[in-house]
PyMOL CGO cylinders between C-alpha atoms (Angstrom):
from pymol import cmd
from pymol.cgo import CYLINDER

trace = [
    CYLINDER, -21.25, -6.93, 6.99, -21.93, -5.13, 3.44, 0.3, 1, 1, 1, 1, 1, 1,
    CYLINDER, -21.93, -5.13, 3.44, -18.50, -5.59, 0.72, 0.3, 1, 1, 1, 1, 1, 1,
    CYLINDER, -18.50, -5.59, 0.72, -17.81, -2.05, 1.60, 0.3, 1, 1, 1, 1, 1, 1,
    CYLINDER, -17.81, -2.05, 1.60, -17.27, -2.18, 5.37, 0.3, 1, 1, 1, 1, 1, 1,
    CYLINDER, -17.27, -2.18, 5.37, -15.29, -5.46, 4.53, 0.3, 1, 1, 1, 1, 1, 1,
    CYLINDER, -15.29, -5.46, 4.53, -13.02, -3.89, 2.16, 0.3, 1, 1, 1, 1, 1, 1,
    CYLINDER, -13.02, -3.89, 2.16, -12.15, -0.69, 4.88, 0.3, 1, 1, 1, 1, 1, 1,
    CYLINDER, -12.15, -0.69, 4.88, -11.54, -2.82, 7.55, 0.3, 1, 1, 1, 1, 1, 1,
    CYLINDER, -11.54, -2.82, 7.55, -8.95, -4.95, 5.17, 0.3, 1, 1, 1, 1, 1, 1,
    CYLINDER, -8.95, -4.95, 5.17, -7.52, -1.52, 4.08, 0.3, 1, 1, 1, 1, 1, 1,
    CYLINDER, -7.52, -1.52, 4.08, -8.44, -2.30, 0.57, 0.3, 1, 1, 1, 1, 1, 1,
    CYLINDER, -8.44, -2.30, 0.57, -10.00, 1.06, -1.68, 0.3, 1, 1, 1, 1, 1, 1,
    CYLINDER, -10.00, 1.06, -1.68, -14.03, -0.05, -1.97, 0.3, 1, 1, 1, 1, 1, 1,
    CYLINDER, -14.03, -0.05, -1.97, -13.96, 1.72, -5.84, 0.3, 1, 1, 1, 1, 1, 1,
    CYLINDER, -13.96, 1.72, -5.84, -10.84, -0.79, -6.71, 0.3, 1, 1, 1, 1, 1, 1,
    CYLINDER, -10.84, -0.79, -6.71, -12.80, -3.69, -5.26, 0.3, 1, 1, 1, 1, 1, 1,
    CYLINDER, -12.80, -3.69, -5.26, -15.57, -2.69, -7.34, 0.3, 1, 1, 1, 1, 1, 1,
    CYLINDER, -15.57, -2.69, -7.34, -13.49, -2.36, -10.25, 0.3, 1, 1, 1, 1, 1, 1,
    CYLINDER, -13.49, -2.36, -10.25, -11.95, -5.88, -9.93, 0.3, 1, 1, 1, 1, 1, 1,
    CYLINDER, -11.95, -5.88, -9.93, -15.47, -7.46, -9.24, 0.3, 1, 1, 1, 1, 1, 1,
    CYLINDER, -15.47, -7.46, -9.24, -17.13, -5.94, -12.75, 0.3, 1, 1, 1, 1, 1, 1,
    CYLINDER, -17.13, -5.94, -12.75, -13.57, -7.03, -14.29, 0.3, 1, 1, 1, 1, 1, 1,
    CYLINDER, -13.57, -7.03, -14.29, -14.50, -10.57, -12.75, 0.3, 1, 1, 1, 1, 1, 1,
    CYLINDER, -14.50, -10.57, -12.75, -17.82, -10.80, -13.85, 0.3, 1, 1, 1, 1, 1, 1,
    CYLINDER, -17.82, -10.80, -13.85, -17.63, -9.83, -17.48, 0.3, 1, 1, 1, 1, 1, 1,
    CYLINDER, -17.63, -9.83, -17.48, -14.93, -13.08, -17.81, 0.3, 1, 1, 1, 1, 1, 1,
    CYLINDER, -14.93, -13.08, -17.81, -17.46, -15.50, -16.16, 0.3, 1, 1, 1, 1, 1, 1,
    CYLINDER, -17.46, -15.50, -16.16, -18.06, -17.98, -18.82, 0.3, 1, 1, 1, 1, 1, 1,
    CYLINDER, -18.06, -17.98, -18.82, -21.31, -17.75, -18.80, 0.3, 1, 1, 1, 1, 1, 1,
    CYLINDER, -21.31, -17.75, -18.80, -21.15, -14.56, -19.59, 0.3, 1, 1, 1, 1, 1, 1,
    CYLINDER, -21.15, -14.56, -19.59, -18.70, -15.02, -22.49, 0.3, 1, 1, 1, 1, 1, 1,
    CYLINDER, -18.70, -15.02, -22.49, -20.71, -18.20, -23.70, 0.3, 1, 1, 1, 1, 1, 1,
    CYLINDER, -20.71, -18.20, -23.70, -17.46, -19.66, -24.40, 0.3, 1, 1, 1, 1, 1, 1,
    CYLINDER, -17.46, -19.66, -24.40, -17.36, -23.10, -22.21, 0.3, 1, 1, 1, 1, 1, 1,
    CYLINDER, -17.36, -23.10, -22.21, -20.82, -23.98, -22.02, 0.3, 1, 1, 1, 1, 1, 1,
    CYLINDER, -20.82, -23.98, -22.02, -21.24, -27.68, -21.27, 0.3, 1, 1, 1, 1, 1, 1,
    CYLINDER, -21.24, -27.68, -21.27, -17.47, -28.08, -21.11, 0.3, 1, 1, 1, 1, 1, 1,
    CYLINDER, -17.47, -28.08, -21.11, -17.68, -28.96, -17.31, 0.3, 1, 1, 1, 1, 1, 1,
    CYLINDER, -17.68, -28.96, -17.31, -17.01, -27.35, -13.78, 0.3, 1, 1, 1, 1, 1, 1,
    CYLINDER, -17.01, -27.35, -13.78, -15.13, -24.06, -14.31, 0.3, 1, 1, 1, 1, 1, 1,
    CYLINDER, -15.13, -24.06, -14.31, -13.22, -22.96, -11.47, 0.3, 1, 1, 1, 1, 1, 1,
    CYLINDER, -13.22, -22.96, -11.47, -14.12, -19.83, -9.40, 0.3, 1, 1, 1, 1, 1, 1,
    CYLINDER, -14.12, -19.83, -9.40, -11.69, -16.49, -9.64, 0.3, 1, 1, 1, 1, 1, 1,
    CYLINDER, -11.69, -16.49, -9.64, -10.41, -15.70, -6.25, 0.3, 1, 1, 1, 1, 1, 1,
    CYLINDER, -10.41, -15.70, -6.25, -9.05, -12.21, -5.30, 0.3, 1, 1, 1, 1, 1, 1,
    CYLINDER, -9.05, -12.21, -5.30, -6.19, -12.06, -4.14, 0.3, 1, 1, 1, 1, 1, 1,
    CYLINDER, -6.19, -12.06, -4.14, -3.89, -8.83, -2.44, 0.3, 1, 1, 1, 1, 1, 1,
    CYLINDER, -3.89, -8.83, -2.44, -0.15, -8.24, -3.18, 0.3, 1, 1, 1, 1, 1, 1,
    CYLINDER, -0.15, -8.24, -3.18, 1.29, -6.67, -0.79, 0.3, 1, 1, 1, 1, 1, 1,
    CYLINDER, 1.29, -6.67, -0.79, 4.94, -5.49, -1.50, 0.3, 1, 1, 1, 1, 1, 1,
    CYLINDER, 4.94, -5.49, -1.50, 7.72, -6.86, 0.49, 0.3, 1, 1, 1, 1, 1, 1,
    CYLINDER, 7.72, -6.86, 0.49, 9.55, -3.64, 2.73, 0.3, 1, 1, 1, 1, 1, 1,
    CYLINDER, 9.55, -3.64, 2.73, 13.32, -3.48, 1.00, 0.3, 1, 1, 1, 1, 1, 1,
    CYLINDER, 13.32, -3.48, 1.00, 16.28, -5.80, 2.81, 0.3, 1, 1, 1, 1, 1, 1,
    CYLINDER, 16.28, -5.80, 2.81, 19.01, -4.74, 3.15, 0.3, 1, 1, 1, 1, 1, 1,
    CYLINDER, 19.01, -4.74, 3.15, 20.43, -2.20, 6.12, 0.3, 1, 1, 1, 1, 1, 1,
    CYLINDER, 20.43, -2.20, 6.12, 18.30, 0.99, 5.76, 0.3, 1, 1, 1, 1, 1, 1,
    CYLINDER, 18.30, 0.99, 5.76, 17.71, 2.24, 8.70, 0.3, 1, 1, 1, 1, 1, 1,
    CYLINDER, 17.71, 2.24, 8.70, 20.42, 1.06, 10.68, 0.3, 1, 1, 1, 1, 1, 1,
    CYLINDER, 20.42, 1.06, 10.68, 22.72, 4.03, 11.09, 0.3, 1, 1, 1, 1, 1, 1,
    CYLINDER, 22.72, 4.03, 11.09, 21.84, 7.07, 13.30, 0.3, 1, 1, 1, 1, 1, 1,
    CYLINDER, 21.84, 7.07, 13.30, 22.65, 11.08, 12.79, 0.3, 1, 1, 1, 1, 1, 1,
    CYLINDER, 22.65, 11.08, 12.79, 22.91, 13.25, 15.64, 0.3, 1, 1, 1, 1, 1, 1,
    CYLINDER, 22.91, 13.25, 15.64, 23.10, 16.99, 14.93, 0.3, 1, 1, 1, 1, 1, 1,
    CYLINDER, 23.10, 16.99, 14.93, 23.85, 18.83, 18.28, 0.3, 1, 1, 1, 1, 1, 1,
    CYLINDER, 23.85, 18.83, 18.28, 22.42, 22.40, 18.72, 0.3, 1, 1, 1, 1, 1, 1,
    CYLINDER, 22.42, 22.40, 18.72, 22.98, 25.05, 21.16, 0.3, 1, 1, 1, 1, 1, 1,
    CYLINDER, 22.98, 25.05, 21.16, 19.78, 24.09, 22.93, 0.3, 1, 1, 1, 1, 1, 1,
    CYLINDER, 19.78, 24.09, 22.93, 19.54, 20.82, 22.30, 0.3, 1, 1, 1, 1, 1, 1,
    CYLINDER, 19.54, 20.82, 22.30, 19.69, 18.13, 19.42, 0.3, 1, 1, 1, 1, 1, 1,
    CYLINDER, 19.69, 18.13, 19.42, 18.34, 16.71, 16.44, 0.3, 1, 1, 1, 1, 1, 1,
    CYLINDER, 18.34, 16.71, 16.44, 18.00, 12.72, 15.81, 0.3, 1, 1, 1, 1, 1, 1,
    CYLINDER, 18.00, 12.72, 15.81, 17.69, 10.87, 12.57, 0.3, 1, 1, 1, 1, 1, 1,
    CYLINDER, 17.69, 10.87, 12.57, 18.24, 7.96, 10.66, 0.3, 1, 1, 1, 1, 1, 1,
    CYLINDER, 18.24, 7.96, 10.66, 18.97, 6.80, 6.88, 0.3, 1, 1, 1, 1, 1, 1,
    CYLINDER, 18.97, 6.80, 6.88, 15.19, 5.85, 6.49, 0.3, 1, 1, 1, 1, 1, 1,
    CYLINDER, 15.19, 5.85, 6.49, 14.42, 9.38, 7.02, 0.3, 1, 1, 1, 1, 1, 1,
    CYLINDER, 14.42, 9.38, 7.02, 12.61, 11.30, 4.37, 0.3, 1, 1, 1, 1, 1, 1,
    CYLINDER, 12.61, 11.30, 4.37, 14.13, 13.97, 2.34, 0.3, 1, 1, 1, 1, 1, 1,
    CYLINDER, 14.13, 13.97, 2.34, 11.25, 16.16, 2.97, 0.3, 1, 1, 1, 1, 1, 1,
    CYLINDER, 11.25, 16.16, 2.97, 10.79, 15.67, 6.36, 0.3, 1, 1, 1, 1, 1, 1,
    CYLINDER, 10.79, 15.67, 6.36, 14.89, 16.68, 6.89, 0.3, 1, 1, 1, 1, 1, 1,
    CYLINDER, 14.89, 16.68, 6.89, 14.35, 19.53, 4.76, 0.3, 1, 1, 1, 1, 1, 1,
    CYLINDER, 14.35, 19.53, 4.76, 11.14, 20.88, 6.72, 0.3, 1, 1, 1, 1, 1, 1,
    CYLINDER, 11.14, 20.88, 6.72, 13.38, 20.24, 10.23, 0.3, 1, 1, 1, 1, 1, 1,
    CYLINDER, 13.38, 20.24, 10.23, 16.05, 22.27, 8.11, 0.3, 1, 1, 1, 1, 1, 1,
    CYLINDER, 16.05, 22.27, 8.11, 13.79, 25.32, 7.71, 0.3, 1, 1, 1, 1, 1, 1,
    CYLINDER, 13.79, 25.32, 7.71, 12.36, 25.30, 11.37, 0.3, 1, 1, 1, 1, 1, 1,
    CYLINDER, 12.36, 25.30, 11.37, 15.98, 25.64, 12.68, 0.3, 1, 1, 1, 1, 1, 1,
    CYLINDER, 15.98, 25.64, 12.68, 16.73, 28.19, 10.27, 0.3, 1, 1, 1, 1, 1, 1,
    CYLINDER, 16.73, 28.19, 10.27, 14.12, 30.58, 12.09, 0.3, 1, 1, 1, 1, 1, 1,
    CYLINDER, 14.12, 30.58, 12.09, 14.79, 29.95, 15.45, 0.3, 1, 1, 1, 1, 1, 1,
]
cmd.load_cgo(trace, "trace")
Protein backbone atom coordinates (compact mmCIF):
# COMPACT_ATOMS: atom_id res chain seq x y z
CA UNK A 1 0.00 0.00 0.00
CA UNK A 2 1.87 3.36 -1.24
CA UNK A 3 1.62 6.54 1.80
CA UNK A 4 -0.96 7.97 -0.47
CA UNK A 5 -3.63 5.25 -0.57
CA UNK A 6 -2.88 4.97 3.26
CA UNK A 7 -3.53 8.48 3.99
CA UNK A 8 -7.22 8.40 1.82
CA UNK A 9 -8.34 5.51 3.38
CA UNK A 10 -7.53 7.24 7.02
CA UNK A 11 -9.29 10.40 5.63
CA UNK A 12 -6.14 12.32 6.11
CA UNK A 13 -5.23 15.14 2.96
CA UNK A 14 -1.99 13.20 1.13
CA UNK A 15 -0.39 17.09 0.47
CA UNK A 16 -0.70 17.69 4.52
CA UNK A 17 0.93 14.32 5.10
CA UNK A 18 3.55 15.33 2.84
CA UNK A 19 3.91 18.53 4.43
CA UNK A 20 4.31 17.07 7.98
CA UNK A 21 6.82 14.35 6.68
CA UNK A 22 9.40 17.15 4.99
CA UNK A 23 8.61 19.16 8.39
CA UNK A 24 9.80 15.80 10.13
CA UNK A 25 12.71 15.21 8.25
CA UNK A 26 14.45 18.55 8.22
CA UNK A 27 14.40 18.19 12.44
CA UNK A 28 16.04 14.69 12.28
CA UNK A 29 19.22 15.19 14.09
CA UNK A 30 21.15 14.02 11.75
CA UNK A 31 20.13 16.33 9.64
CA UNK A 32 20.61 19.26 12.05
CA UNK A 33 24.07 17.75 13.22
CA UNK A 34 23.11 18.81 16.55
CA UNK A 35 23.20 15.40 18.80
CA UNK A 36 25.66 13.44 17.11
CA UNK A 37 27.12 10.80 19.42
CA UNK A 38 24.80 11.96 22.20
CA UNK A 39 22.93 8.53 22.13
CA UNK A 40 19.56 6.94 20.87
CA UNK A 41 17.23 9.77 19.80
CA UNK A 42 13.74 8.93 19.84
CA UNK A 43 11.61 8.62 16.64
CA UNK A 44 8.71 11.48 15.85
CA UNK A 45 5.41 9.81 15.62
CA UNK A 46 2.39 11.43 13.83
CA UNK A 47 -0.22 11.75 15.46
CA UNK A 48 -4.20 13.02 14.37
CA UNK A 49 -6.37 15.36 16.55
CA UNK A 50 -9.49 14.92 15.99
CA UNK A 51 -11.88 17.50 17.68
CA UNK A 52 -14.28 16.37 20.22
CA UNK A 53 -18.30 17.05 18.75
CA UNK A 54 -19.67 19.93 21.42
CA UNK A 55 -21.65 18.52 24.81
CA UNK A 56 -24.07 19.88 25.80
CA UNK A 57 -27.98 19.50 24.44
CA UNK A 58 -27.83 20.58 20.75
CA UNK A 59 -29.87 18.75 19.00
CA UNK A 60 -32.31 17.70 21.37
CA UNK A 61 -35.36 19.83 20.67
CA UNK A 62 -37.55 19.37 17.52
CA UNK A 63 -39.54 22.14 15.22
CA UNK A 64 -42.47 21.20 13.38
CA UNK A 65 -43.82 23.74 10.88
CA UNK A 66 -47.23 22.44 9.53
CA UNK A 67 -48.20 23.38 5.91
CA UNK A 68 -51.28 23.11 3.97
CA UNK A 69 -49.94 20.01 2.27
CA UNK A 70 -47.93 18.70 4.60
CA UNK A 71 -45.00 19.57 7.09
CA UNK A 72 -41.63 20.58 7.68
CA UNK A 73 -39.23 18.86 10.47
CA UNK A 74 -36.16 20.25 12.10
CA UNK A 75 -34.00 20.42 14.88
CA UNK A 76 -31.56 22.98 16.78
CA UNK A 77 -28.49 21.31 15.02
CA UNK A 78 -29.92 22.42 11.84
CA UNK A 79 -27.96 24.72 9.63
CA UNK A 80 -28.84 28.24 9.01
CA UNK A 81 -28.39 27.75 5.39
CA UNK A 82 -30.02 24.74 4.93
CA UNK A 83 -33.40 26.47 6.85
CA UNK A 84 -32.99 29.35 4.73
CA UNK A 85 -32.81 27.29 1.31
CA UNK A 86 -36.15 25.17 2.74
CA UNK A 87 -37.41 28.89 3.35
CA UNK A 88 -37.09 29.87 -0.32
CA UNK A 89 -38.49 26.51 -1.81
CA UNK A 90 -41.76 27.11 0.15
CA UNK A 91 -41.86 30.56 -0.84
CA UNK A 92 -42.42 29.38 -4.60
CA UNK A 93 -44.68 26.76 -4.20
Amino acid sequence: MSIGDWARARGIDGRSLRAWVMALERRTPQSRGQRRGKGKVPRPALVELVPAPPRGTVGTARYVVKLAAGRVEFGDDASMVMLRQVIEVLRSC
